[in-house]
N, C-alpha and C positions, 0 to 999 in steps of 0.2 A: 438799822437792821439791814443785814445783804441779801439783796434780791435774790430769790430765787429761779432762773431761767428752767426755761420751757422749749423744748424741741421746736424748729420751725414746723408747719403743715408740712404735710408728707406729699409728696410727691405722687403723680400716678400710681408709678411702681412699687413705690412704697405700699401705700396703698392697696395695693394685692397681693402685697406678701404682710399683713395686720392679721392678727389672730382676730377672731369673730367678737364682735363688742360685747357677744353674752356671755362671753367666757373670760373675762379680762376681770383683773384687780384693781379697785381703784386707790391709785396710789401717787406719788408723789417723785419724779418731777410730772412722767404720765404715764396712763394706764396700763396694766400690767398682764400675761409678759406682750411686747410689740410685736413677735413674728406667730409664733406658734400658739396653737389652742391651748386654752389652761384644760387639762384631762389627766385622769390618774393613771394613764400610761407615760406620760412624759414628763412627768411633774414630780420631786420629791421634796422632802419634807427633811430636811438637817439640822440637827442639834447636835449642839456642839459643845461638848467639853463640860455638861452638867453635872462635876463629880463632887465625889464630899471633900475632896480637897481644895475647892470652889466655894462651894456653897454650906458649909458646915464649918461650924467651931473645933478649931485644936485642927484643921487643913494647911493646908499651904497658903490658902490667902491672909487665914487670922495670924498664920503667924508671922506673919509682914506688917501687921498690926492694922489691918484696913477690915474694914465694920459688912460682915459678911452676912446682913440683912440685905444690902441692896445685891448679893446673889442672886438671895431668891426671890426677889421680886419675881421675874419673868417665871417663878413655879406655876402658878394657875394661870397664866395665859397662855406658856407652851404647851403645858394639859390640855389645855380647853381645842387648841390646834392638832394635838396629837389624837386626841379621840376621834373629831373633825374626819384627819384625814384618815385613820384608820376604818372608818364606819365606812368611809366610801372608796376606799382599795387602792389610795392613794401611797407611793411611797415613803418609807421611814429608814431614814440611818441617823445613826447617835455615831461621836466621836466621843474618843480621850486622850487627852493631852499624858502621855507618860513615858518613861525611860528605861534602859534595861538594869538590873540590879546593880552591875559592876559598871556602872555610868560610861560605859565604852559609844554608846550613842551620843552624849550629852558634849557639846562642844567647850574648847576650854572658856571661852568670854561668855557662855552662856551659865555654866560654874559661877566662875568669877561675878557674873552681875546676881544672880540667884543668892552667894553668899552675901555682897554689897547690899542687897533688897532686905536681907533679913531671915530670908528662908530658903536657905539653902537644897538645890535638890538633890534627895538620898538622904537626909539628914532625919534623925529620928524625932517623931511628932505622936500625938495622943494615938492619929491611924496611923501609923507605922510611916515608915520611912515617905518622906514628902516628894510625888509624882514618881511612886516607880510601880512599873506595873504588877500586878499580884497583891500588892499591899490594899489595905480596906478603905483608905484613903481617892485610891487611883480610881473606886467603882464608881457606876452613875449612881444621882440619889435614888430612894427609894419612891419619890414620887412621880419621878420619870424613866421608870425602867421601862429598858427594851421587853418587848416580847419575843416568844419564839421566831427565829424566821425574818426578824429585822436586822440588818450589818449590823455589828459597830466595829470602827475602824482603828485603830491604835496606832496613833500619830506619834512620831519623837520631834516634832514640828509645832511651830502656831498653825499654818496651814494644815488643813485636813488633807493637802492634795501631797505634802512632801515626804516621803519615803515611805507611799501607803497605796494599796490598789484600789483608790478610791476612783480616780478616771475609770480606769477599768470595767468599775461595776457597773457605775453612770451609763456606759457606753452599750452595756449587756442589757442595761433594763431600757435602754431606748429613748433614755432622760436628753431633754433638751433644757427644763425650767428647772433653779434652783434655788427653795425657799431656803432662807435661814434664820435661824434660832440660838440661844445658848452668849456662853461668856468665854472671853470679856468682849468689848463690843468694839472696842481699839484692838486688839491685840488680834486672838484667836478667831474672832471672827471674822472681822476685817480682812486679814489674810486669806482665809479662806475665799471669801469672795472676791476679792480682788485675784484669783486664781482661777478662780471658775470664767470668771467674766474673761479672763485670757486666752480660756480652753474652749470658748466660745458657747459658753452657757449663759442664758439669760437668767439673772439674778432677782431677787426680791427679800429684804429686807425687814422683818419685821421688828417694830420697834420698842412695841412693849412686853414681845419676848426678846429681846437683850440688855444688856447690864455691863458697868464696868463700875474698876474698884474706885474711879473718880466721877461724878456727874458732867464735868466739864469733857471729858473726853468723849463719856458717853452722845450728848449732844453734837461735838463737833466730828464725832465717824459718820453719825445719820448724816451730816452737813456737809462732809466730802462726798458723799456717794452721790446725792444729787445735784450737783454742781454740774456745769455741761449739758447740762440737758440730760444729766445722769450716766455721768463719765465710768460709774463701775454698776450700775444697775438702778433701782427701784429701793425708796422703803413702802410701807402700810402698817398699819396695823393690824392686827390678830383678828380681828372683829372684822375689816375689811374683807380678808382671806378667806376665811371661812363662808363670811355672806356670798363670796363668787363660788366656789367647791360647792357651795348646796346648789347650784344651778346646773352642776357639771353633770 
């Protein structure tokens, strides 16, 4: 099995730029986030891409022919985070993965491989046309709908950051941590944090709110992230997260 590394001891100065150990996640390669206080002014909470074209029968994933039980897996642990963070004033943005009607967004290799996968996007399915927006398909489920008052972002990207004013918002709420949530856990997610961690946000992972349409991948993105001493960020678990938040 491949070792896992561990950041050296911090330095003085390191050292005084560590967010307070009451307020940290414990997580995995180490504790979470390293610079800034975990507090519901800087801290958000992203899910990502939990729509029924994801996680329901007759979407976009079943009809690729991959078994859309292990979607919703991460349903009642990203619940269980989302009430979490909502009870204590924490922020919330959902994403969706979707395109515009006349596929004028939708790149031609991205076509091309969507058709080669099986499920073509725009193509007609039980929720209507597969990832375009407006259709019934494109919405979040219903067990993790937004509330009033929380973004959600509509991405024509895997990343949530590409052609979407998600920086933006981050930047207006004063966000420096950013947890994530949602599928796939290779693809959609993945990008998204390895974005964030570009734009110089501290990332955190959690792992049994995400999924992907193979378990091998799903295991080996957790596996990429903490490499380095946690070359794109942190994971934990859901139960971890929450156990720091109730301290905040």
């Amino acid at each position: 099995m491949e070792a896992i590394l561990t950041p050296p001891p911090p330095t003085k100065n390191q050292e005084s730029n560590q967010a307070p150990e009451a307020r940290k996640v414990k997580a995995n390669p180490h504790d979470w986030p390293w610079v800034h206080a975990l507090d519901k002014s800087n801290t958000v909470f992203i899910v990502i891409d939990m729509q029924l074209d994801f996680c329901e029968k007759g979407g976009y994933v079943d009809s690729m022919g991959y078994d859309v039980s292990a979607m919703r897996e991460p349903i009642a642990p990203i619940r269980r985070v989302l009430d979490a963070c909502r009870a204590r004033g924490f922020h919330v943005i959902h994403t969706r993965e979707g395109y515009r009607p006349d596929l004028a967004d939708v790149s031609p290799h991205k076509l091309f491989r969507s058709k080669k996968a099986g499920g073509a996007i725009g193509s007609e399915g039980p929720l209507g046309r597969f990832l375009i927006r407006g259709e019934k398909g494109h919405d979040i489920i219903p067990e993790l709908y937004p509330l009033p008052g929380e973004p959600v972002i509509d991405k024509p990207a895997y990343s949530a950051f590409c052609g979407t004013d998600l920086d933006i918002i981050l930047k207006n709420k004063g966000v420096t941590n950013v947890v994530l949530a949602g599928v796939t856990t290779d693809v959609c997610v993945h990008s998204t944090m390895r974005e964030a961690y570009d734009r110089g946000y501290e990332c955190l992972l959690l792992t049994d709110c995400t999924a992907a349409t193979d378990v091998r991948n799903h295991v080996a993105a957790h596996r990429m992230i903490v490499k380095e001493g946690g070359v794109f960020g942190a994971i934990a678990t859901s139960d971890d997260f929450i156990a720091a938040i109730a301290a905040t």
